[in-house]
N, C-alpha and C positions, 0 to 999 in steps of 0.2 A: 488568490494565489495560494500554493499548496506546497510551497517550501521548495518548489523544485529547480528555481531559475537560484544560479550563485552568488552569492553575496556582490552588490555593485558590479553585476553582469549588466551591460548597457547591452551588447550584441553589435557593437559598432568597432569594436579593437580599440577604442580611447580605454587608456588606463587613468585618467586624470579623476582625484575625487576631490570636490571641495569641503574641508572641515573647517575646527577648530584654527585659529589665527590669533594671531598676540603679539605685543611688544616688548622687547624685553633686553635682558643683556647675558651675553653667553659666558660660560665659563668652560669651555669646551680647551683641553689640553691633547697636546702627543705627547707621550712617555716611554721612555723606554719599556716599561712593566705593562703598559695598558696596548692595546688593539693597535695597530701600527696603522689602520685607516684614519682614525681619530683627525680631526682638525684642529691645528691648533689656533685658537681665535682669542684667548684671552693669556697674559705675561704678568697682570696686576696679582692673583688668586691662586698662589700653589694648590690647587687641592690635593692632589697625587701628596701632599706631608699631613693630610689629613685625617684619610683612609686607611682602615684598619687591612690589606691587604691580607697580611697571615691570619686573622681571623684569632686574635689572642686575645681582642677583648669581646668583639661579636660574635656571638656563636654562629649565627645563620644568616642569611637572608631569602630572597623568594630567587626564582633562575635569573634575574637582571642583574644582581649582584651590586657592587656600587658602577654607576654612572656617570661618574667625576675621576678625576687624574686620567685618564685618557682609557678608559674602560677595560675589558678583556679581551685577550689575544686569544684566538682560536686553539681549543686542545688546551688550555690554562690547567693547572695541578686542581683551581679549587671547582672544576665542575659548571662554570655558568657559561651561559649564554656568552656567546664572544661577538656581544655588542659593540658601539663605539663610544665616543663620551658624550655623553647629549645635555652634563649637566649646565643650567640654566634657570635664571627666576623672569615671572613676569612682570612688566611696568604697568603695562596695558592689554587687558583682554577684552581683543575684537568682540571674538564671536564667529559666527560662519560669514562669508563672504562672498555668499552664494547669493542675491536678492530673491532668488525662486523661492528659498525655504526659508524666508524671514531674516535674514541679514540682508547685510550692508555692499556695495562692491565695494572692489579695490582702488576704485574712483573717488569715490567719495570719503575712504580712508585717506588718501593723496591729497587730497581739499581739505579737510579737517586740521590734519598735521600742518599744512602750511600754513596755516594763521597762528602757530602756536609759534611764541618766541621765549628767549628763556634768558 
C-alpha cells in the first residue's frame, strides 16, 4: 500500500467502524450555556457548576475545550470547537469488539454481564 486508498475506505459505502468499547457511566448534561445537542443523561453530577466557563482561573485548553456541563455551542465567544458533552468515566474497558482483530464480540460481552449479579 502507498498511502493512497483513505483512511477506513472499505469501497463498499458502509461507514461502520468497529473500535474502542466500554462500560461506564455518563455525565453527559444540556445547559443552557453548553451545545444545545448535548443529551442530557445524568441529574445526579452538576458539572456545568464545575467548569471554569470565563476562563478566570484556566488560562487555556486545546480546541475541545471542557467536555462536561453540556459542552459548546456553535460561534461560542471562547473559540472552541462546538462539540457536545461526552463527559463520562469508564467501569469496564472492553477493548475492540471486532473478533477479526483480536477482540471479543458483542455476544460474548451479553454472556459475560449476565452472570454478573450484584
Amino acid at each position: 500500500e502507498e498511502g493512497q486508498e483513505p483512511s477506513h475506505d472499505s469501497s463498499d459505502g458502509d461507514c461502520d467502524q468497529t473500535g474502542l468499547s466500554f462500560i461506564g457511566v455518563s455525565f453527559s448534561v444540556n445547559t443552557a450555556q453548553g451545545n444545545p445537542y448535548s443529551y442530557q443523561l445524568c441529574d445526579q453530577f452538576p458539572t456545568e457548576n464545575l467548569i471554569d466557563r470565563d476562563y478566570e482561573y484556566v488560562m487555556s485548553m486545546d480546541e475541545d475545550g471542557w467536555l462536561v456541563g453540556g459542552g459548546y455551542k456553535s460561534f461560542d465567544y471562547s473559540g472552541k470547537m462546538p462539540y457536545i458533552d461526552s463527559s463520562h468515566t469508564e467501569l469496564l474497558r472492553i477493548g475492540s469488539i471486532d473478533p477479526n482483530y483480536g477482540g471479543t464480540s458483542i455476544d460474548q460481552v451479553y454472556y459475560a454481564l449476565s452472570s454478573l449479579s450484584f
